[in-house]
C-alpha positions in Angstrom: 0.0 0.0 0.0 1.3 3.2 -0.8 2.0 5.8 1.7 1.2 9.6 0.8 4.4 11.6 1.9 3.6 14.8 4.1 4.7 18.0 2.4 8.2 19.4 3.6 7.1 22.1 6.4 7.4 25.7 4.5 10.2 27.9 5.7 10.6 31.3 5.1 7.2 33.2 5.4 8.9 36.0 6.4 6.0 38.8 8.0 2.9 37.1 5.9 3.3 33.7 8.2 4.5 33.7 11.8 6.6 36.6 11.4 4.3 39.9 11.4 1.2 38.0 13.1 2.8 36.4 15.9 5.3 39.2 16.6 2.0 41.7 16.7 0.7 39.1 19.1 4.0 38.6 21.4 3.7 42.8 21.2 0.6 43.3 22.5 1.1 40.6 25.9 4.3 42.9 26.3 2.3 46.4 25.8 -0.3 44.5 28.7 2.4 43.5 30.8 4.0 46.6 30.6 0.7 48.4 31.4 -0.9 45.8 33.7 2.1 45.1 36.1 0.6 42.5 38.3 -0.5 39.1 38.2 -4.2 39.7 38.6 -4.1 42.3 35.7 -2.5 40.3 33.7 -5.0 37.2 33.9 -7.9 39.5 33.2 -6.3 40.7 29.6 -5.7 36.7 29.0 -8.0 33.6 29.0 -8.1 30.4 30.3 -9.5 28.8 26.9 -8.8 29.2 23.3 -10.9 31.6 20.5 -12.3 29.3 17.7 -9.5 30.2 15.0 -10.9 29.5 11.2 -9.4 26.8 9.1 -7.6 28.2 6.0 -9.4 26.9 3.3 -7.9 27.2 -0.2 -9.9 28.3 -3.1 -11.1 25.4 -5.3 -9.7 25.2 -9.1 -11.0 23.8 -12.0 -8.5 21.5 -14.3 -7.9 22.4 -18.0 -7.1 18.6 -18.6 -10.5 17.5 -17.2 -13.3 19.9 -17.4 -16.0 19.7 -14.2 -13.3 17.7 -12.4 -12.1 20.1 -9.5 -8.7 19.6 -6.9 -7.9 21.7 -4.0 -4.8 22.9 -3.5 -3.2 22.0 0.4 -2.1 24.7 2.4 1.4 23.7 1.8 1.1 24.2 -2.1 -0.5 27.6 -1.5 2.2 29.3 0.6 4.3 27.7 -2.2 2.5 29.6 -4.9 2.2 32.7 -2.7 5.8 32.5 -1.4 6.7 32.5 -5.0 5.3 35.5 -6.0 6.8 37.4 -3.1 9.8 36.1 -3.9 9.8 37.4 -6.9 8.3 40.9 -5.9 11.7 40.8 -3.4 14.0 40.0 -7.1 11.6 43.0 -9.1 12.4 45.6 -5.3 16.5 45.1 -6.0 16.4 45.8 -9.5 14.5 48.7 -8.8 11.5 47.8 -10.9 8.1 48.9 -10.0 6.0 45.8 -9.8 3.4 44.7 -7.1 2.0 42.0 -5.1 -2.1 40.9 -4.2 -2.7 39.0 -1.4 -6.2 37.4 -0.3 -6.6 36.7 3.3 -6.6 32.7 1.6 -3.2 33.6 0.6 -2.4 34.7 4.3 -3.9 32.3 5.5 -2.4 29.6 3.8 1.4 31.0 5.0 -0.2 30.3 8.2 -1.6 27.3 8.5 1.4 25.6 6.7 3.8 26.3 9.2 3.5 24.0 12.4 4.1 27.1 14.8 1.8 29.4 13.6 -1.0 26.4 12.2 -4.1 26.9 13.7 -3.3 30.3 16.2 -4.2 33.2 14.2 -6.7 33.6 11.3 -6.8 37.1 8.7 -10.0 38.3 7.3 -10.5 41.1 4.6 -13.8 43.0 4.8 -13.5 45.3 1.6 -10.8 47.8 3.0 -10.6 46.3 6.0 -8.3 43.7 7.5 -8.9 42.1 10.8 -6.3 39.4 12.4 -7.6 37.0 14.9 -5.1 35.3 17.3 -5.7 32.6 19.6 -1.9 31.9 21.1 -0.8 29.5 23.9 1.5 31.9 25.9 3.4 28.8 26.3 4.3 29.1 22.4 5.4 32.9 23.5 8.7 33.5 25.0 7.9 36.4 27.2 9.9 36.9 30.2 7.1 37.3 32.6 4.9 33.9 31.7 7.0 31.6 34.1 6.9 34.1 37.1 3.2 34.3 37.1 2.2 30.8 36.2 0.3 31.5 32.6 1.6 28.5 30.6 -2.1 27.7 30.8 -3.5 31.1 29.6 -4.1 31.9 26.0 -4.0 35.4 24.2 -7.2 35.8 22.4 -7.1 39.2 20.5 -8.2 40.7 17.3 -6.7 43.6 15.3 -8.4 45.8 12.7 -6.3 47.5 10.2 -7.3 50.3 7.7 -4.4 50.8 4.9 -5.5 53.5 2.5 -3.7 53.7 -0.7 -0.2 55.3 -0.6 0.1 53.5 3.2 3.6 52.3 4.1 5.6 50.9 7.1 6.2 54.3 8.6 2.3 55.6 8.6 0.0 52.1 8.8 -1.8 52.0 12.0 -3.8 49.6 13.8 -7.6 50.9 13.8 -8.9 48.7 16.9 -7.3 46.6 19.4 -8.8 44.0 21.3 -7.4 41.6 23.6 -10.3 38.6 25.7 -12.7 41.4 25.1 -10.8 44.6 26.4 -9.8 47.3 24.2 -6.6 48.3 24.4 -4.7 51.2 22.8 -4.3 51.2 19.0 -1.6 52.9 18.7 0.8 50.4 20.7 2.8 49.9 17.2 4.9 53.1 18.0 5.3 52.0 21.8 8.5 50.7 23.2 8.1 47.0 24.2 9.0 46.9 28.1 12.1 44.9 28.3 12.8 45.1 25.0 12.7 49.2 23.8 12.2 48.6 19.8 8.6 49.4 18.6 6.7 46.9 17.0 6.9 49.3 14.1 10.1 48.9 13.9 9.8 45.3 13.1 7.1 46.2 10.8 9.6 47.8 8.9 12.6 45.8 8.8 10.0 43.0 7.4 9.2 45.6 4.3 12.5 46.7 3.6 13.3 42.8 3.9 10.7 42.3 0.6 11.4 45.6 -1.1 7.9 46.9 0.0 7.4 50.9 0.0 3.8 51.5 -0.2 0.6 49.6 -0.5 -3.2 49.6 0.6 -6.1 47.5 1.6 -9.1 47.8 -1.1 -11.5 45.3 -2.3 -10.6 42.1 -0.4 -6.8 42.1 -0.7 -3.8 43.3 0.7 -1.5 45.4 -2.1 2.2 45.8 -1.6 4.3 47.6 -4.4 7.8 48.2 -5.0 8.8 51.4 -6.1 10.9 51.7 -9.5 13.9 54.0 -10.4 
């Protein structure tokens, strides 16, 4: 009997994957800590059970070779396809072409869910020009300083972030519209804060993923996520 091989595990997602969503989760328990102080406070902004976190789905395509027969494409080869195209959006950024990159929250998705790590803890929707993240994080996957010392292996960060990227948006000037972590807001504008115990911004990170990928600019309109690279 033949045995179906599991796909290698994607590497390499760079701030589409684990990168951006989990750092913009580790962020905000550091932000709460650093605001919170205490034990008690810190249990009320965390939970002691997980969010329901959507399962990426990937879109379902028709073959040319077999018309009405359909196949699915596994997470794994999406983030390859997608991967590929920001790969090559990185090769168009240093030769200084102008090119661009669309990303559906499947697409996002589908970085996440085939990477073990981040599989299954954070979910991205797109509303029309709006993006909202949901995370739903063990802190024991987190290594914060604090989660030993106050016992919250058994907590989970359950928080969802709303972003608004009007057109001509980059890393400097994107902003997080809404914050919400187990059902308490908490400040949007904690990408500009330094991280107790740590000083950089989350911005900062924000950042050093674009330049990583050759991003200047990009927006959030009809469903997707546009980055461009700026030509000579």
């Amino acid at each position: 009997m033949n045995t179906r091989a599991e796909p290698p595990e994607n590497r390499g997602m760079g701030c589409f994957g684990k990168g951006c969503l989990i750092l913009i989760a580790s962020g905000i328990l550091l932000v709460v800590g650093g605001i919170g102080g205490t034990y008690w406070s810190l249990r009320h902004y965390l939970s002691d059970k997980p969010a329901p976190i959507p399962e990426a789905t990937a879109p379902t395509e028709t073959s040319a070779a077999t018309p009405g027969e359909t196949s699915v494409a596994t997470p794994s080869e999406k983030s390859a396809e997608v991967r590929e195209r920001l790969d090559t959006m990185k090769k168009a950024a240093r030769a200084h072409e102008r090119t661009g990159v669309e990303l559906t929250a499947a697409d996002i998705n589908a970085l996440i869910a085939a990477n073990r790590k981040s599989r299954g803890t954070a979910s991205v929707g797109i509303d029309g020009n709006v993006a909202q993240a949901q995370f739903s994080i063990p802190l024991q996957k987190l290594d914060v300083p604090f989660r030993n010392a106050f016992g919250l292996n058994d907590r989970y960060l359950n928080a969802t972030v709303t972003i608004v990227a009007p057109p001509g948006t980059n890393a400097n000037s994107v902003q997080l519209s809404e914050v919400t972590l187990n059902g308490h807001g908490i400040p949007a504008g904690l990408l500009d804060w330094g991280l107790p115990g740590v000083g950089r911004s989350l911005r900062s990170y924000v950042i050093k993923y674009a330049n990583q990928y050759g991003v200047t600019d990009g927006e959030i309109r009809d469903g997707k996520v546009i980055l461009r690279t700026r030509g000579r």
